[in-house]
DOVONU-285828 format. One record per residue (C-alpha): residue in three letters; x, y, z; residue number from 1. Coordinates in pm, whole numbers, m for minus. Layout:
// residues N
Ala:X:Y:Z:NUM
...
END
This chain:
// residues 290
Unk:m48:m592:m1064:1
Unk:198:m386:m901:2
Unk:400:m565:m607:3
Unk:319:m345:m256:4
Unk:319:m630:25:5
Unk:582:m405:202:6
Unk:614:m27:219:7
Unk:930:69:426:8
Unk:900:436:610:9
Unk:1234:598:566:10
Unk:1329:950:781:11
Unk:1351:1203:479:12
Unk:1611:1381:707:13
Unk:1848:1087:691:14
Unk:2095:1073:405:15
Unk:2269:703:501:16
Unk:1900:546:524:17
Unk:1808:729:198:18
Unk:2098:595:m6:19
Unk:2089:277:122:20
Unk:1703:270:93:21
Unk:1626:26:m211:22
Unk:1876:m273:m78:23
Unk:1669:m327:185:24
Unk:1451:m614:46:25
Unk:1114:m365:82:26
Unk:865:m380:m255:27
Unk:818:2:m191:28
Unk:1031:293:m7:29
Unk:825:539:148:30
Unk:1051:868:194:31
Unk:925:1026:491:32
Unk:851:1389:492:33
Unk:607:1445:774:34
Unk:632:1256:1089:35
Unk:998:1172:1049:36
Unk:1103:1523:1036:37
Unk:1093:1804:1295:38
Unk:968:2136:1167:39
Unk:1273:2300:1141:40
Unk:1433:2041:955:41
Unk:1133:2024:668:42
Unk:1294:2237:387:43
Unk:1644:2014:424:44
Unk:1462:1711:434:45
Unk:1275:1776:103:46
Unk:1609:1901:m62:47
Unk:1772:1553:71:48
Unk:1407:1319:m76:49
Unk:1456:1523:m380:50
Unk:1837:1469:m450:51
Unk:1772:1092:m380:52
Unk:1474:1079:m607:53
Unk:1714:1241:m908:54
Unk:2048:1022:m797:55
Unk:1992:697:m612:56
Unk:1918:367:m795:57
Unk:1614:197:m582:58
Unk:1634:m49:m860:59
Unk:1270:m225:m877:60
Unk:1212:m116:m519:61
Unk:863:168:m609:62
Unk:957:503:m490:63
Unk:671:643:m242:64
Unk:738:1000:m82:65
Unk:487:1079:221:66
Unk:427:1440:213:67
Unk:320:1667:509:68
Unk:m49:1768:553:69
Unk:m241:1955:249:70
Unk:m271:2234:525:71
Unk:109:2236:632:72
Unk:408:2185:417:73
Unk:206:2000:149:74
Unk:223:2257:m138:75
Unk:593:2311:m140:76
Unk:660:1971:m116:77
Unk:442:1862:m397:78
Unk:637:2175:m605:79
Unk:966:2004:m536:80
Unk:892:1659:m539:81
Unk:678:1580:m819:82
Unk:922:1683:m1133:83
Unk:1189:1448:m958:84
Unk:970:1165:m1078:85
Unk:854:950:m767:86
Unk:630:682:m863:87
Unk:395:770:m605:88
Unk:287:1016:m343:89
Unk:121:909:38:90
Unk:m119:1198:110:91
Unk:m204:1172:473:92
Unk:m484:1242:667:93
Unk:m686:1227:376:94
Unk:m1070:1370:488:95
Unk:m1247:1365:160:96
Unk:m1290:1370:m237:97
Unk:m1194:1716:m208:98
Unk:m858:1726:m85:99
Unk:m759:1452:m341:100
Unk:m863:1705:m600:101
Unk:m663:1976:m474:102
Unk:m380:1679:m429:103
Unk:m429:1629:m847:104
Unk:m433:2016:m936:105
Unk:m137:2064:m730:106
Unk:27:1750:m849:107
Unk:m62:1837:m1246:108
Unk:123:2185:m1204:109
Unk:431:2036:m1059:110
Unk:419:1751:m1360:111
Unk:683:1802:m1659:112
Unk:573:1794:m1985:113
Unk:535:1432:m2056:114
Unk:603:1321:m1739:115
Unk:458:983:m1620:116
Unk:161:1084:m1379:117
Unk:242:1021:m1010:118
Unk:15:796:m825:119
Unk:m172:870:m530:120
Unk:m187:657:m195:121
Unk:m438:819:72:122
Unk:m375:777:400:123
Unk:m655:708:590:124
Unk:m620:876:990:125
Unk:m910:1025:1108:126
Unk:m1315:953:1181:127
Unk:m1383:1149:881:128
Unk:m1126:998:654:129
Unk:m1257:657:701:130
Unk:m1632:795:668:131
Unk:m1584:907:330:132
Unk:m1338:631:224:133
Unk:m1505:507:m92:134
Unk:m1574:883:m236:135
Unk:m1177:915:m160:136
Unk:m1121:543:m337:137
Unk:m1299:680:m669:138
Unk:m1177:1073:m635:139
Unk:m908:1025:m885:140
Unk:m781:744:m1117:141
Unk:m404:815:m1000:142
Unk:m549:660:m645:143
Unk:m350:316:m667:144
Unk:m456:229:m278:145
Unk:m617:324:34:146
Unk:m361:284:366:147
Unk:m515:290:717:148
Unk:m289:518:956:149
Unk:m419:333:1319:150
Unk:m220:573:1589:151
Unk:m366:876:1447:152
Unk:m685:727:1437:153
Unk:m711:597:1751:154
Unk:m606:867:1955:155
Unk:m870:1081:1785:156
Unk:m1128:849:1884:157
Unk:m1016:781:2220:158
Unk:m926:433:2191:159
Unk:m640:223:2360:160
Unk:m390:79:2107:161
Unk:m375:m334:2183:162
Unk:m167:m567:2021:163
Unk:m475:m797:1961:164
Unk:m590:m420:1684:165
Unk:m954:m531:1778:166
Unk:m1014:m134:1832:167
Unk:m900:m90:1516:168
Unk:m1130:m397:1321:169
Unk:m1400:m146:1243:170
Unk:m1149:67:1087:171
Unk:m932:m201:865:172
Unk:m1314:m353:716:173
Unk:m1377:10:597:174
Unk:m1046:90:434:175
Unk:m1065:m264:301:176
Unk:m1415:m268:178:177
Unk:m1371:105:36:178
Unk:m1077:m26:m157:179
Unk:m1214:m335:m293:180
Unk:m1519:m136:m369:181
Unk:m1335:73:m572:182
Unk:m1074:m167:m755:183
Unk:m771:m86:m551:184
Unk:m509:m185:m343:185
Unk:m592:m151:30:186
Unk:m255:m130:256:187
Unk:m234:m190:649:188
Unk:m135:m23:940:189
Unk:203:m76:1051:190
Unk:300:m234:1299:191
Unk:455:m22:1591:192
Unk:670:m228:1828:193
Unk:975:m339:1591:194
Unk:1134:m527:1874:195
Unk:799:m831:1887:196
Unk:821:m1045:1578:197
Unk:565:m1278:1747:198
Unk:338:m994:1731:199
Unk:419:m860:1404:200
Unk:350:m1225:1301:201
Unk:24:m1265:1476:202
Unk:m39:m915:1350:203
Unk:m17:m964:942:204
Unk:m153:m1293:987:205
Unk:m454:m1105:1089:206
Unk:m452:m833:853:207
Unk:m393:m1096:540:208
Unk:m725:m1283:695:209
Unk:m946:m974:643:210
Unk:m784:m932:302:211
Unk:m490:m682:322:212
Unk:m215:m745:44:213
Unk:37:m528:200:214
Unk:151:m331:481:215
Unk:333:m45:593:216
Unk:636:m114:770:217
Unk:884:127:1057:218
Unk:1171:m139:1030:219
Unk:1376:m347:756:220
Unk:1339:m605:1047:221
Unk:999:m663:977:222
Unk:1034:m729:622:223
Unk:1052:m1090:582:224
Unk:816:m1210:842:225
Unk:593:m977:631:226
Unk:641:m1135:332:227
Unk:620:m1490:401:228
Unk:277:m1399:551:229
Unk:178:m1234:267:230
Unk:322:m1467:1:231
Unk:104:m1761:m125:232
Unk:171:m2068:m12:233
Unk:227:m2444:m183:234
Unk:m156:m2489:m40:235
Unk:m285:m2157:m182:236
Unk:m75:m2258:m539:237
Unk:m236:m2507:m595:238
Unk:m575:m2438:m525:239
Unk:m522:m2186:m764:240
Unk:m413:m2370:m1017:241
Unk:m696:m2649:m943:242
Unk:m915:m2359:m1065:243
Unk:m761:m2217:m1299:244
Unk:m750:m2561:m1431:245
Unk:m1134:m2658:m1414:246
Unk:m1279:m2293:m1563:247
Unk:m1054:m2414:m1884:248
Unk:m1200:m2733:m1871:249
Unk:m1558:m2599:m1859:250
Unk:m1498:m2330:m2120:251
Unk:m1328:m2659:m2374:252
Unk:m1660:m2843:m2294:253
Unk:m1866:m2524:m2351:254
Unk:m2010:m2457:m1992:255
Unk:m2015:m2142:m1901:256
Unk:m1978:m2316:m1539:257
Unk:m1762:m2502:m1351:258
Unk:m1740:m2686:m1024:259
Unk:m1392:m2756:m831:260
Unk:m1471:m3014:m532:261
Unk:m1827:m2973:m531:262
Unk:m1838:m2582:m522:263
Unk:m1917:m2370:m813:264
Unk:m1606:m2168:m954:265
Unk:m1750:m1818:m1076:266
Unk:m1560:m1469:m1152:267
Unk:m1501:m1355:m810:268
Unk:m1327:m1714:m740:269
Unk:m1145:m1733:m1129:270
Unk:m1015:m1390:m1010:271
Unk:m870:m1484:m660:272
Unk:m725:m1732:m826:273
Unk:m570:m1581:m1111:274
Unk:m421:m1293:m866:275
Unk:m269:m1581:m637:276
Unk:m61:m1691:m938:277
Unk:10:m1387:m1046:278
Unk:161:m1321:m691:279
Unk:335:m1639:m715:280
Unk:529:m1549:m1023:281
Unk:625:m1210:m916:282
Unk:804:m1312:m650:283
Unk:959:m1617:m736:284
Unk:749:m1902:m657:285
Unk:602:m2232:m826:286
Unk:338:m2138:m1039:287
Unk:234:m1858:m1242:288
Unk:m59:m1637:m1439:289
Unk:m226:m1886:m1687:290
END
């Protein structure tokens, strides 16, 4: 299970943020290509995401390049980008199957010969996007997640941007359902306003109630209170390991059921479980995959 509860957006036109990039305490870097640089500045900034990719040591922090629009810049950065090895692109404004496809043809040309195969993460922006989000989910098995991209979204639909997101609950259940539909990751919408930690806060709480695992993030300030939403609790450890506990018992007894304070523990609940633990031991806390 790879680790994505934060994904930090770094300006690909900023050498002193790109160096400094995987110290930052983010699971993933995303190197910023499209709405981070001005137009004029796009062929510098992918020489500058392509020398870090080749020269700086993120250490375990996943290296995530968002690349411009598959009807802007997105060829030549694909060219230039892939055979420096990232461990992932973010695609955005993802509409359909289709432009994943082209995504993967483009990708497969750029590829070395026996490179590892970059991974895809769609971003999800527009009323179409989220329409077709489980075709999008299933286009391609280098699809690792789905991301929702809110301010694009919303200002194509008309809506007001809140800090309560409730214009934006319709559009978190489909990237979330789409995703777990489809046996991926699904990633939130960052939060905008890096100066309100109580909102940020009431913010991921939300998003980690409807079932997000991770977020995008604008600001190395948001980091932590991200994580220690996102991380398991002593509360959630231990339920875990309550289950974990009784579907042994059951299986030593030969029941193919088992019951954990009066409720019946089946797959869906075994695998909760068993992801919560998992969670727990990649990041350092009691408990771990049994």
């Amino acid at each position: 299970m790879d680790l994505r509860r934060t994904l930090l957006f770094i300006p690909g036109n900023n050498p002193g943020m790109l160096q400094n990039g995987g110290v930052l305490g983010a699971d993933a870097v995303i190197l910023d290509l499209e709405d981070a640089v001005a137009p004029l500045e796009k062929d510098s900034a992918r020489i500058l995401v392509a020398h870090a990719l080749r020269n700086v040591d993120y250490g375990t922090c996943e290296t995530v390049v968002r690349i411009n629009p598959l009807d802007t810049f997105a060829h030549d950065d694909i060219a230039t980008i892939v055979p420096c090895r990232p461990k992932a692109l973010l695609i955005p404004k993802v509409q359909s199957a289709a432009d994943i496809k082209v995504a993967v043809e483009l990708m497969e040309k750029a590829e070395r010969p026996g490179q590892e195969p970059v991974k895809i993460i769609a971003l999800l922006e527009t009323p179409r996007g989220l329409a077709e989000a489980y075709s999008i989910a299933c286009a391609d098995s280098r699809i690792v997640a789905l991301a929702l991209g809110a301010e694009d979204y919303t200002a194509s639909i008309g809506a007001q941007r809140t800090s309560s997101g409730i214009e934006i609950l319709t559009a978190r259940s489909l990237v979330l359902n789409a995703a777990a539909a489809a046996g991926i990751q699904a990633l939130d919408t960052p939060f905008t306003d890096a100066n309100d930690e109580t909102g940020l806060l009431a913010d991921t709480q939300l998003a980690r109630q409807l079932g997000f695992s991770g977020k995008l993030t604008i600001n190395p300030r948001q980091i932590d209170i991200i994580h220690s939403v996102l991380n398991p609790d002593t509360k959630d450890i231990s339920w875990a390991e309550r289950v974990i506990k009784a579907i042994k018992v059951a299986a030593a007894e030969g029941s193919g059921v088992a019951s954990l304070e009066g409720k019946m523990v089946d797959a869906p609940i075994v695998a909760r479980a068993e992801r919560i633990l998992i969670m727990a031991q990649r990041v350092g806390l009691k408990g771990a995959a049994q």
